[in-house]
C-alpha positions as CSV (number, residue, x, y, z in Angstrom):
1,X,49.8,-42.6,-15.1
2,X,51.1,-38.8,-14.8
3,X,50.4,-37.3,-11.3
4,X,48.4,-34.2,-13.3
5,X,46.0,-36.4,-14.7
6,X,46.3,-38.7,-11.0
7,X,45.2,-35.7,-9.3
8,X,42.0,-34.6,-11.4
9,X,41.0,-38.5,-10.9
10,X,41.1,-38.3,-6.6
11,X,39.8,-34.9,-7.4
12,X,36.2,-36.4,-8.7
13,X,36.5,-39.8,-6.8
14,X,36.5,-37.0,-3.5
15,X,33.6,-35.4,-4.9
16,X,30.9,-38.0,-5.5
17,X,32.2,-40.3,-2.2
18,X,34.3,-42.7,-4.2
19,X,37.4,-44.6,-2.7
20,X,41.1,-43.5,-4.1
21,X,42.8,-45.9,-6.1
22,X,45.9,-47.7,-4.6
23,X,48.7,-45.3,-7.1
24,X,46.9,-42.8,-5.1
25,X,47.1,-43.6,-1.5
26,X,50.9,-43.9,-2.0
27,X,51.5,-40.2,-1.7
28,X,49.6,-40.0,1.3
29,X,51.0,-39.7,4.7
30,X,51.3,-42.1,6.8
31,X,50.2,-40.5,9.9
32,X,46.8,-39.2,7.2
33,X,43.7,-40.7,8.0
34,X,41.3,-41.7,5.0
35,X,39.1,-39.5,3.7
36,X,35.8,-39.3,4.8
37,X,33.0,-40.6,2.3
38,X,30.3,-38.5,1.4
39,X,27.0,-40.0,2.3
40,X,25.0,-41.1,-0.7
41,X,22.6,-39.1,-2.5
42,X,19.6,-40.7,-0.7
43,X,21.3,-39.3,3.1
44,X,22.3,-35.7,1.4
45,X,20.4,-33.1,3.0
46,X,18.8,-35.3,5.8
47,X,19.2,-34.0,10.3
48,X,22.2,-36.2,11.6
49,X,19.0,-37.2,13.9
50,X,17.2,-39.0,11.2
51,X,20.6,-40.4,10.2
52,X,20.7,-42.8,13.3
53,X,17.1,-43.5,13.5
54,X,16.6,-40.6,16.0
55,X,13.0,-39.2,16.4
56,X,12.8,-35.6,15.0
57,X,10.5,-33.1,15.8
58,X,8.4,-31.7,13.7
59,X,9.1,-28.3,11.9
60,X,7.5,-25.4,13.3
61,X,4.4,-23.9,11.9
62,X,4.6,-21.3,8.8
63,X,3.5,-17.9,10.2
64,X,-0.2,-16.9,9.9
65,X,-1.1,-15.2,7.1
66,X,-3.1,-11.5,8.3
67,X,-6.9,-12.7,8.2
68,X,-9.4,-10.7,6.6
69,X,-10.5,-8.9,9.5
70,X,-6.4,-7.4,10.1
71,X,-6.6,-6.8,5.9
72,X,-9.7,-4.6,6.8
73,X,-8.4,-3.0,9.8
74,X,-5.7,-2.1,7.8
75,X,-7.4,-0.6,4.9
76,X,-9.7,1.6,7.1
77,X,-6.7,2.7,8.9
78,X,-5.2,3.5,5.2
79,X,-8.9,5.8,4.2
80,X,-8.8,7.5,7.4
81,X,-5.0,8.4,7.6
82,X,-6.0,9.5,3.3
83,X,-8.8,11.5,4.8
84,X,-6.7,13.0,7.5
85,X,-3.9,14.4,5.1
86,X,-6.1,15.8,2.5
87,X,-8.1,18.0,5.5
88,X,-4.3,18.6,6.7
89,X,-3.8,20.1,2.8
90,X,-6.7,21.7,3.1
91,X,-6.0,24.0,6.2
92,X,-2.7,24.3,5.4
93,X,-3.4,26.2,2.1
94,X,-6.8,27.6,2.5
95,X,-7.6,27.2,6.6
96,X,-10.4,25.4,5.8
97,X,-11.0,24.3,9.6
98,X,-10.4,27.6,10.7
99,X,-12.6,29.1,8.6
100,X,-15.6,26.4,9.1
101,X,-15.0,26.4,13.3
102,X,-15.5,30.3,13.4
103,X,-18.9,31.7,14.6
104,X,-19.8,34.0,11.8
105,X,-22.6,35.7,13.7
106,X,-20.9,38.7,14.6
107,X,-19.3,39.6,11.3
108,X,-20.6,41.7,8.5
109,X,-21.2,39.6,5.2
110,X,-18.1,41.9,3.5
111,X,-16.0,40.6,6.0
112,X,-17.2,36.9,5.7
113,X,-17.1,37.5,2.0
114,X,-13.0,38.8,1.8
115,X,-12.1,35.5,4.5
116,X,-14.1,32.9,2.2
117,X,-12.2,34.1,-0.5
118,X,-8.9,33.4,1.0
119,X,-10.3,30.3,2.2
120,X,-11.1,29.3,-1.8
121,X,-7.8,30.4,-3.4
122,X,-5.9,28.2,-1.0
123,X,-8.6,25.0,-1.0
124,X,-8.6,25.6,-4.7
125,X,-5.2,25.1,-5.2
126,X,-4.7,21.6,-3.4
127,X,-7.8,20.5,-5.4
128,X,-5.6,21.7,-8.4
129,X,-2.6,19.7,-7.7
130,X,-4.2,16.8,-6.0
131,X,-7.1,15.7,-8.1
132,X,-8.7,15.5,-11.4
133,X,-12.6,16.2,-11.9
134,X,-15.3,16.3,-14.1
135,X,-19.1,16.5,-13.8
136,X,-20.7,13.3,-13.8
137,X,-24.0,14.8,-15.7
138,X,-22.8,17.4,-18.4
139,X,-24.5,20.0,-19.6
140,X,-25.7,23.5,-17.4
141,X,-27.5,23.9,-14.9
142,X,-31.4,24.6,-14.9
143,X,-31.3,22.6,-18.4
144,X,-34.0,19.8,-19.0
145,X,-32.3,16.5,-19.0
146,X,-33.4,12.7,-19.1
147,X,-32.5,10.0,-16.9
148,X,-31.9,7.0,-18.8
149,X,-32.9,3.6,-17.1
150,X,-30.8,1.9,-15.2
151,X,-29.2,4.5,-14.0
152,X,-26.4,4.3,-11.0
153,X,-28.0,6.0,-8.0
154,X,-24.3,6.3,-6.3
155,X,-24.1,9.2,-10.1
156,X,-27.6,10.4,-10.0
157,X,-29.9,11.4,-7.3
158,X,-33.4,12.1,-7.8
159,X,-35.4,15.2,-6.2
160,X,-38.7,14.8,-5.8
161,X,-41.3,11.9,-6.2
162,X,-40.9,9.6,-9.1
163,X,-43.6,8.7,-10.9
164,X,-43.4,5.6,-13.5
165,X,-40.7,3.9,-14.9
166,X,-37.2,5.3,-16.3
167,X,-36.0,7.3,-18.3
168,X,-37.3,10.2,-16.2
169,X,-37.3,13.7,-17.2
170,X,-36.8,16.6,-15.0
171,X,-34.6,20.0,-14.5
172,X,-30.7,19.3,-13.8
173,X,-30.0,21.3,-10.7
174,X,-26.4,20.3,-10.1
175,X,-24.1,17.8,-12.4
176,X,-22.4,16.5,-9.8
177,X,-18.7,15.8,-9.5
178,X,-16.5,12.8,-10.5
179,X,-12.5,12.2,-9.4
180,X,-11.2,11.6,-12.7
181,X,-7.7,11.2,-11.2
182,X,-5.9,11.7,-7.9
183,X,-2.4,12.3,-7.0
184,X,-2.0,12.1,-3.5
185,X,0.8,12.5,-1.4
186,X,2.5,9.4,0.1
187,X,2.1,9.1,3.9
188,X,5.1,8.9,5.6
189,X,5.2,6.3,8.4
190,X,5.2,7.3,12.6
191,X,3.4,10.5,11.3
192,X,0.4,11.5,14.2
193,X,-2.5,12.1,11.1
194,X,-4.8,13.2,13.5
195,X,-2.7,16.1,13.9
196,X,-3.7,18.1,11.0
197,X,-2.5,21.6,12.3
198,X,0.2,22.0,14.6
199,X,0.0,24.6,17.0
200,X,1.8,27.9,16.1
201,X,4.1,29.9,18.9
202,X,5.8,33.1,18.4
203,X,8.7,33.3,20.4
204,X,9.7,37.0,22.2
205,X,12.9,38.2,23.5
């Protein structure tokens, strides 16, 4: 037997635990120690514990999923934070708050008219960019429509007293408004959202 072919045989008696044949143990040293053997399949992957017939404790528990009540708590903080940033957009372009916290009794309606028109380029603009709409009735105002039965009170609200049963028919005094699409920004984390204007100082020499 040639020692290539000697040596690919210890190689794969080594590696599934099996004993060297005697041309092999020749070559060793005298002052080498055997080889250890591999433990069996059935020991492979076992605590050297439960090897000798040592108690072993148990694993510890998986971490708790988040119950319903953190998924909740975490998707009302997600609206408000939402809510927060689009009012943020919304004095940062058009000074919404500004506009709606000012006491307007002691202006003349020319100047209320030239700030709300500042005030509705700039709130214009992030509806613009930031969402999609559409009416959710078409057709013009002060047009005769019909409510079809069934209807979805969360689309149409009824003025008035109702008489009957749907469809009703009655004057369309607003269409109402439906978010088609919105692209919001993404909300950074560590950000104070309750901050939606930061204060403003102009330094002097």
């Amino acid at each position: 037997m040639s020692r290539l072919v000697l040596a690919f045989q210890c190689f794969f008696l080594i590696l599934f635990g099996k004993k060297l044949p005697p041309a092999a143990l020749r070559f060793l040293p005298e002052t080498t120690t055997p080889a250890p053997q591999i433990a069996p399949p059935a020991e492979v992957g076992k605590p050297a514990a439960e090897k000798a017939g040592k108690e072993v404790a148990a694993p510890a528990p998986a971490a708790a999923k988040p119950g319903p009540d953190r998924a909740k708590a975490s998707a009302a903080q997600n609206h408000r934070d939402g809510a927060l940033a689009f009012l943020a957009l919304l004095q940062r372009e058009g000074r919404l708050v500004d506009f709606l916290r000012e006491p307007l009794d002691g202006f003349s309606d020319a100047d209320i008219g030239a700030a709300a028109r500042d005030v509705h380029r700039g709130c214009r603009k992030v509806l613009d960019q930031h969402l999609s709409l559409e009416p959710v009735m078409p057709g013009s105002e002060e047009a005769r429509v019909a409510v079809p039965k069934g209807f979805d009170p969360a689309e149409i609200r009824l003025i008035g007293e109702a008489q009957g049963e749907p469809p009703f028919r009655g004057t369309l005094r607003h269409h109402g408004w439906r978010v088609v699409d919105a692209k919001l920004p993404a909300l950074a984390e560590g950000v104070d959202r309750t901050v939606i204007a930061p204060a403003e100082v102009e330094l002097s020499a």
